[in-house]
N, C-alpha and C positions, 0 to 999 in steps of 0.2 A: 295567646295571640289575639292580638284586639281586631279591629276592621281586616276585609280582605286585605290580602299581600299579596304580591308577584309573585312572590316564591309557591305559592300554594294555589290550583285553579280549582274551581266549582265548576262544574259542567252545568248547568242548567237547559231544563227541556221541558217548558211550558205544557208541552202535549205529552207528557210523560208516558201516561197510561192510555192516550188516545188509541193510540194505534191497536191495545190488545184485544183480544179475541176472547171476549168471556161469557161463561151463562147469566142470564137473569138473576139468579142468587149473588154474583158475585159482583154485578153492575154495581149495586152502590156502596162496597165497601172501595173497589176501583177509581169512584170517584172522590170520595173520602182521602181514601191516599193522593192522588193527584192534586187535592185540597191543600194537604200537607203537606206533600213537595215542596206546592208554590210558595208555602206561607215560610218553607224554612229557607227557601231560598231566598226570599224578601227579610227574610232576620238577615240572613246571614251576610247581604248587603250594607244594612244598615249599622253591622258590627255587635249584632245582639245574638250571642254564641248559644245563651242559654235557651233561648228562645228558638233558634234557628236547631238544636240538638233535640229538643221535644216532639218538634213540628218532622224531622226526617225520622228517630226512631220511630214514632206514632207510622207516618209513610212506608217503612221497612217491616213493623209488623203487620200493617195489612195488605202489604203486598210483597212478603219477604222475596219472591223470583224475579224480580224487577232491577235491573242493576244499579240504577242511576240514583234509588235511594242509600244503596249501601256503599259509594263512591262520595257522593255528598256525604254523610255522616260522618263517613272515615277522615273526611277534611274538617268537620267539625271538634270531632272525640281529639283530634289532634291538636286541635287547637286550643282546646281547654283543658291541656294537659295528659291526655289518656293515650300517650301513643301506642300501647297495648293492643288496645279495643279501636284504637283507629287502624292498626296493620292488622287488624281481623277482618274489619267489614271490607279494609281496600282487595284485600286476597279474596272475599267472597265476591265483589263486586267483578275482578279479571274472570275469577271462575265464571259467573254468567257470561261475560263478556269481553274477552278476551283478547282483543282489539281494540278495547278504550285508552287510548294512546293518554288522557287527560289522568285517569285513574292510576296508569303506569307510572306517568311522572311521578305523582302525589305520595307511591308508595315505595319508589327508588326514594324519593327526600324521607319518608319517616322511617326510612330501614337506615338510613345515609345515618340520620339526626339521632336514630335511639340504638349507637354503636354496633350496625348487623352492614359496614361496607361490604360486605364479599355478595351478602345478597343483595344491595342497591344495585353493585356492577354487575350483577347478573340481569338483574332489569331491567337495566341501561343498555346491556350489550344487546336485548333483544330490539329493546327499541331502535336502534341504532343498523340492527340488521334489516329493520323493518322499512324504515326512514331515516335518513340522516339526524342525527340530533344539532339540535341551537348550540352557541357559544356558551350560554350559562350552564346547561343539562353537560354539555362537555367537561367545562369545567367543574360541575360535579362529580362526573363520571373521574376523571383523574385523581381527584383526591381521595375519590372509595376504591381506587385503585389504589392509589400510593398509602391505603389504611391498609391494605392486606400484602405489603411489600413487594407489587407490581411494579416498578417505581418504573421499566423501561415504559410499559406499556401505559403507563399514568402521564410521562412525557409525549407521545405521542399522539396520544387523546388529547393533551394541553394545548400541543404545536396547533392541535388542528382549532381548539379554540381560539386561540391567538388571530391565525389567519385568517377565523371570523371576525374578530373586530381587535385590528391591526392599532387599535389609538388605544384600548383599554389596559390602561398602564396596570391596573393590578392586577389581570391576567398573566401580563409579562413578570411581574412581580412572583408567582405563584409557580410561573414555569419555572425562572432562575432558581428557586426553591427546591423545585424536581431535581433539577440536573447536578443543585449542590450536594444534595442527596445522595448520588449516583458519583460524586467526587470529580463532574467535570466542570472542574473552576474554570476555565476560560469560555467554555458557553456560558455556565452562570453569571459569569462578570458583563458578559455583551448583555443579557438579558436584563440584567439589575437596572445595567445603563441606559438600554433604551426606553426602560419605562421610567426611568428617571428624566429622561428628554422629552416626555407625555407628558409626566406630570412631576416638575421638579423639587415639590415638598411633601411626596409621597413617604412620610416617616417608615416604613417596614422595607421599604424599598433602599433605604439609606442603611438602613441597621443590615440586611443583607448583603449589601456589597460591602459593607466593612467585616463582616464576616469573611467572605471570597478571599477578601484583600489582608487580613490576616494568612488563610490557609497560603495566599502565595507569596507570605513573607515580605509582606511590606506593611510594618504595625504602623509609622507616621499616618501615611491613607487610608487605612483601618482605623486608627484615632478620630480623624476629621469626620470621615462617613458614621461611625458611633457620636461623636457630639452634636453633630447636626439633626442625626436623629433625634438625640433626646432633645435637643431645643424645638424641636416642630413636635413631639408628642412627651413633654417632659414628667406626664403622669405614667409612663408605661415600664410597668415591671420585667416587663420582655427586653425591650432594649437597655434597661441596666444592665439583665442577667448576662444578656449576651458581651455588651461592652465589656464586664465583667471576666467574661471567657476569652475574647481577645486578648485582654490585658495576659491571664494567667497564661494564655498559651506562647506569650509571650516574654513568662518567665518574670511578671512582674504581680507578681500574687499581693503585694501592699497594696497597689492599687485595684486593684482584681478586688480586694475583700471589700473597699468602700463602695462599689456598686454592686457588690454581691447585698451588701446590706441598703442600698437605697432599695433594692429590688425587694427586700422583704418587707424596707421599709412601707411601700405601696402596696404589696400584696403580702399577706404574713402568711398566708397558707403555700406560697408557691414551694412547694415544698423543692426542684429544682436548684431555685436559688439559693435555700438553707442547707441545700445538700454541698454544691458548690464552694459553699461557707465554709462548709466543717474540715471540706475535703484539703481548701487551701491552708485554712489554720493548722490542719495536722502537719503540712509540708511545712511550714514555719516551726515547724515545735514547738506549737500553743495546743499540743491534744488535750489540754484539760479544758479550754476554752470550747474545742471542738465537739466536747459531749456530748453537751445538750441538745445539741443542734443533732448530731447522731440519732441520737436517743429520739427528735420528733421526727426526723425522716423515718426510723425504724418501724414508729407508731403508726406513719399514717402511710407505708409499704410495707403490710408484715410480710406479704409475700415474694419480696424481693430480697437475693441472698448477698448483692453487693455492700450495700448500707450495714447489712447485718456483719458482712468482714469486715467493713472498716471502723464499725462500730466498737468492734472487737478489738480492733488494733490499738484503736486510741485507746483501750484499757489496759490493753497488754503496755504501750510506752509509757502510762502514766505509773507502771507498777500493780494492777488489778487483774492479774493474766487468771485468778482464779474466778473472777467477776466474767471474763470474756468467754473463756472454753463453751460455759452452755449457748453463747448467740454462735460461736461458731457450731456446733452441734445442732443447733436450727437451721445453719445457712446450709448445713450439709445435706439437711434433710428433701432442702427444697430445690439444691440444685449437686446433686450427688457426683457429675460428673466435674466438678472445677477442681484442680487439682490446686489450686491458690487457699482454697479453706483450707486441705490436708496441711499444707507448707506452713500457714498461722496457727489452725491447732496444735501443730507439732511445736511453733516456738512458741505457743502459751504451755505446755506442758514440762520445756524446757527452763522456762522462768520458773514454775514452781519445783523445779528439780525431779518431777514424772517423770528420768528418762526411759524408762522402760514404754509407756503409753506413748512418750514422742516421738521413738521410731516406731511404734507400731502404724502412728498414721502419715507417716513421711512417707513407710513403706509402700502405703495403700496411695496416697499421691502418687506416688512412683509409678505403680500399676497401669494411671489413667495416663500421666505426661513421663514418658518414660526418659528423655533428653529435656528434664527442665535442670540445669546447674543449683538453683538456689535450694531446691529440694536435697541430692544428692550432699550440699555445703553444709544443710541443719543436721542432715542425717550423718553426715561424719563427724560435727561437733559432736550430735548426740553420743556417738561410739567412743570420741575420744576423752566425754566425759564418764565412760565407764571402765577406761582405760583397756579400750579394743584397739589397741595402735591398726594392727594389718586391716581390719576393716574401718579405720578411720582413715584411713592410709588411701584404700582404696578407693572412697565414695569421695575426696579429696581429690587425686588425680583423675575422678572422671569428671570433677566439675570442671578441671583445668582445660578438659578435653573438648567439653562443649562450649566450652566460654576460656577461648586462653586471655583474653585481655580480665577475669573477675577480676574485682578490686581488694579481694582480701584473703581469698584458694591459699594463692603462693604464700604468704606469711604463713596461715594457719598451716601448710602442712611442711613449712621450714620448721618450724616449734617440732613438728611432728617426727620430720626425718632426725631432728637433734637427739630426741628424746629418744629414737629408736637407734642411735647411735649411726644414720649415715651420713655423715658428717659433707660429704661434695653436695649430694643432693638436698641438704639442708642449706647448705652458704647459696647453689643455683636458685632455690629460691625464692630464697630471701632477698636475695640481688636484686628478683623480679619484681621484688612487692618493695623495695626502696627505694627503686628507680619511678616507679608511681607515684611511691609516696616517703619523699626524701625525710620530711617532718617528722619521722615515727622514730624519736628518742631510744624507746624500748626497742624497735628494733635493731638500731645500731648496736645497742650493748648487747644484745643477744647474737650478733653477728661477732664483734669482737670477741665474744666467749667462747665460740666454735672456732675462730681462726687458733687462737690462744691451744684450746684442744687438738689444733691439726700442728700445730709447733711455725704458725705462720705468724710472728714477731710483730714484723712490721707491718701486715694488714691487719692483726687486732690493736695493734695502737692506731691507728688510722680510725677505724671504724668507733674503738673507746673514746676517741678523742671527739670525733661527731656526735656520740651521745651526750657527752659531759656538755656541750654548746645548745644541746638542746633540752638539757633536763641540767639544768645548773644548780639545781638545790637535793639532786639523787646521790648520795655515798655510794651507790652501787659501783658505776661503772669506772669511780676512783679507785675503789677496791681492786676491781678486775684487773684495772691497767698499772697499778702498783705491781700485780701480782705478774704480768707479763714482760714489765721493767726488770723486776728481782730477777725475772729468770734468763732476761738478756745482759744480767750482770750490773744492771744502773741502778746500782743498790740509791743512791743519792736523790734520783729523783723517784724511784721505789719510794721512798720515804717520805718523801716532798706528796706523794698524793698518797697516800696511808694518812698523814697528816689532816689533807683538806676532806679526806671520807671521816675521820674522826670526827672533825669542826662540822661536818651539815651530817652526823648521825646527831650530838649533841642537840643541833639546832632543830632538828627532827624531834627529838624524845622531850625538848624543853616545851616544843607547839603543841606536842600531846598534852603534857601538861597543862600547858595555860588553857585549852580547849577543856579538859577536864575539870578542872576549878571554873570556870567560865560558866559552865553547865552547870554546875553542882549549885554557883550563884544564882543563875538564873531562876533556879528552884525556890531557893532562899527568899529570892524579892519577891516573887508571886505568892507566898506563902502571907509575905508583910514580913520577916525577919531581916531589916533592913542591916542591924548592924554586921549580923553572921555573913550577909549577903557581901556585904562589904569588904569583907576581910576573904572574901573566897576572890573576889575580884583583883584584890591588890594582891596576892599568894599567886594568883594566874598572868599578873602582869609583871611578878618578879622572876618567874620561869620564864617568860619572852614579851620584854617592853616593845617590841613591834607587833606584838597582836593587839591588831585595831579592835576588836570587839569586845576585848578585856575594857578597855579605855572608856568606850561608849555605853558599856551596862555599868560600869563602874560611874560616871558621870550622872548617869540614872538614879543610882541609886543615893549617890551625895546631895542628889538634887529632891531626893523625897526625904531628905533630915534636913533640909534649908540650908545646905551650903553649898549655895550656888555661886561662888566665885573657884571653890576648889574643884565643883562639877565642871564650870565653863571651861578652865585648864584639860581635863580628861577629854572632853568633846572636842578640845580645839587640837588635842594630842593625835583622838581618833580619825578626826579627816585630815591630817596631815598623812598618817600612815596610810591612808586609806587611797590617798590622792599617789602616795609613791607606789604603791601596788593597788588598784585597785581590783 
């Protein structure tokens, strides 16, 4: 800190040491200090700290029981950095004197400024028992309040600075803050407003009500209050970030991630905003893009076990679930009781096929949230991939139970009741999980195969018939419904779809094929064996001339012997196909 500041008072007292009562030995080391005082109090006017810091230590050793040097110096030490040794001398300085309302203030700001709020508002609250506190000491006192999540009594210490100085718009700014805090968006929104009516290009004050106005569902006036922010302070990392949160919470994460990224853009450390980042790309299903960003929020919070599960997660979607297990096995350490680790380490164990390990920590989940469905849903997969029907059965029907609307219970324990041969309560529901979600091809044909099994004709041709419209290239469900035909006697069109399962198994085993040879080329051209390569291409494009990828490495490869008029053919083959299926 350079020259005095407001924020920070010096006491000064010319007669320092007049007043005291000493022997003749001690007269001239007394006046010597009093020397000193004066000389650092004239530094420290003049904004010369280092000077002003020599002239009060010197003062304080020879006359350490004197308070007003160790009250000065404490404003000093502080000001060149030392707030250590500045919240020593101001505690020594109360100790003598215990009533220096100026020494009070000075050491509520360096308890506030060097992260100890619980002890500024303890110092505040004396003062304040003492004498009223000013509007600014108030407004300190509130936000070392709202650091130790006081947040009622932080508001109420605000209100009363406010109604000290009723114009001072960023006070108003600072309460609407409080109260957003506290979730009471309609006092926050008056608040934002009327210090927006004090001072109407108050940037913090605009980013805030666009926040409010968000929480109360209205993103157009949340838009306008975020851009007007950033046009009155368009260097600020804060109002991307947040712009950024409106957006997402508004379910528009494309835009969300372009001021998630100006906001890093401006600050790269905000770590916040690169958290933001990762979190929204992983909802996109960009987790591979999401890493890295993971990876620096982790670095620069290792003691946080949120980052470190999602961290984890984006490994476990990307395929890396043996990469992930140890960050969850860290998050666990550090916050033992979240039953969300157990629930991801259990489906990273389940991705590498640990099922044994993945019910053991689904179970231990289970232990802390004992009515969480998604826990109860991994641990019956687990069971049912060890083929425990009765207790996959059962961890199944109690997710149903906690959550009858889940989106995927009823299917998986339709599959379940099939396999255990209860055939009602397998079709009940599965009914459940189609009327959800009509699109699920597989599920129709696995409905039609149960009905087919209960001797119900015409609702497994119904339901076969639904599948085949949604999975048009499956033999399966042609099969089944041949098979349900034959046995209603319609030998004719029994035969008619035996037929079309024939024609798309062939057309099945011919794509393996050309996929096969395809690959096998691919090898070939990387090697540089252009001609072998060649011939694996045109052998995969004779198993199925509508594999577009035959076409296009084939084109490639004609194109590195120079015959580029029979390559241009193959490429103009491949986006053609490509264009009818892409």
């Amino acid at each position: 800190m350079g020259k005095q500041s407001t924020r920070w008072r010096l006491a000064v007292s010319a007669g320092l040491l007049s007043a005291c009562v000493v022997c003749a030995g001690q007269k001239q080391a007394m006046e010597q200090a009093s020397a000193a005082f004066r000389a650092g109090s004239a530094a420290y006017a003049r904004g010369d700290m280092k000077t002003a810091r020599a002239d009060f230590s010197k003062a304080v050793k020879l006359a350490p029981d004197i308070e007003e040097g160790h009250a000065a110096l404490g404003v000093v030490l502080y000001a060149q950095g030392d707030p250590e040794r500045a919240i020593g001398e101001l505690e020594t300085a109360l100790h003598l004197k215990p009533d220096d309302r100026t020494a009070e203030e000075n050491l509520a700001r360096a308890y506030s400024q060097t992260g100890s709020p619980e002890k500024a508002a303890a110092v505040l609250q004396r003062m304040d028992d003492a004498a009223p506190l000013d509007g600014e000491l108030l407004a300190l006192w509130a936000r070392d309040l709202a650091a130790v999540s006081q947040t009622d009594a932080a508001i109420e210490v605000m209100r009363r600075a406010v109604a000290g100085a009723p114009q001072n718009a960023g006070l108003l700014d600072e309460l609407g803050s409080l109260e957003a805090q506290k979730e009471s968006w309609a006092a926050a929104d008056s608040s934002f407003r009327a210090a927006l009516q004090i001072d109407p290009n108050l940037a913090s004050a605009h980013m805030h009500l666009g926040v409010v106005l968000s929480h109360e569902q209205q993103p157009a006036q949340a838009a306008a209050e975020m851009s007007r922010a950033a046009e009155l302070d368009p260097k600020s990392a804060a109002i991307e970030y947040e712009w950024g949160n409106v957006l997402s919470a508004s379910g528009d994460d494309s835009d969300a991630m372009k001021h998630y990224q100006q906001a890093m853009a401006i600050d790269p450390n905000d770590t916040d905003a690169v958290y933001q980042m990762a979190l929204a790309l992983q909802r996109a299903g960009r987790s591979d893009e999401a890493l890295p960003l993971f990876r620096k929020v982790t670095a620069a919070r290792p003691t946080e076990a949120e980052p470190l599960i999602n961290l984890g997660l984006a490994l476990v979607q990307t395929g890396h679930a043996k990469d992930a297990i140890p960050l969850y096995q860290r998050a666990m350490g550090l916050d033992p009781q979240n039953s969300s680790v157990y629930l991801d380490l259990g489906a990273a164990y389940l991705q590498e096929s640990d099922i044994d390990d993945a019910i053991t920590q689904l179970q231990a989940g289970l232990k802390i949230t004992a009515e969480n469905p998604l826990l109860h849903y991994d641990l019956g997969l687990a069971y049912k991939l060890k083929d425990d029907l009765p207790d996959a059965i059962r961890e199944l029907e109690t997710t149903i139970r906690i959550q009858p609307d889940s989106p995927d219970a009823p299917y998986t324990l339709g599959i379940l009741y099939m396999q255990a041969g209860r055939f009602d309560e397998a079709v009940k529901n599965l009914r459940v999980a189609l009327a959800d979600r009509p699109e699920n091809g597989d599920g129709w044909s696995t409905l039609g195969s149960i009905y087919r099994q209960q001797g119900k004709y015409d609702e497994a041709a119904a339901a076969l018939r639904k599948a085949i419209e949604l999975l048009p290239q499956q033999p399966g469900p042609h099969i089944t419904l041949a098979a349900v035909l034959q046995e209603e006697g319609k030998t004719a069109e029994a035969a008619d779809e035996r037929k079309q399962a024939a024609a798309l198994t062939r057309v099945a085993v011919n794509r393996q094929r050309a996929v096969f040879s395809t690959n096998a080329g691919n090898v070939l051209l990387s090697k540089g064996q252009i001609a072998d390569a060649i011939a694996d291409f045109q052998d995969a494009i004779t198993s199925d001339p509508g594999y577009a990828e035959a076409h296009r490495q084939l084109a490639a490869a004609l194109a590195q012997q120079g015959r580029m008029k029979e390559a241009a053919t193959e490429r103009q083959k491949a986006e053609t196909l490509t264009a009818k299926t892409p």
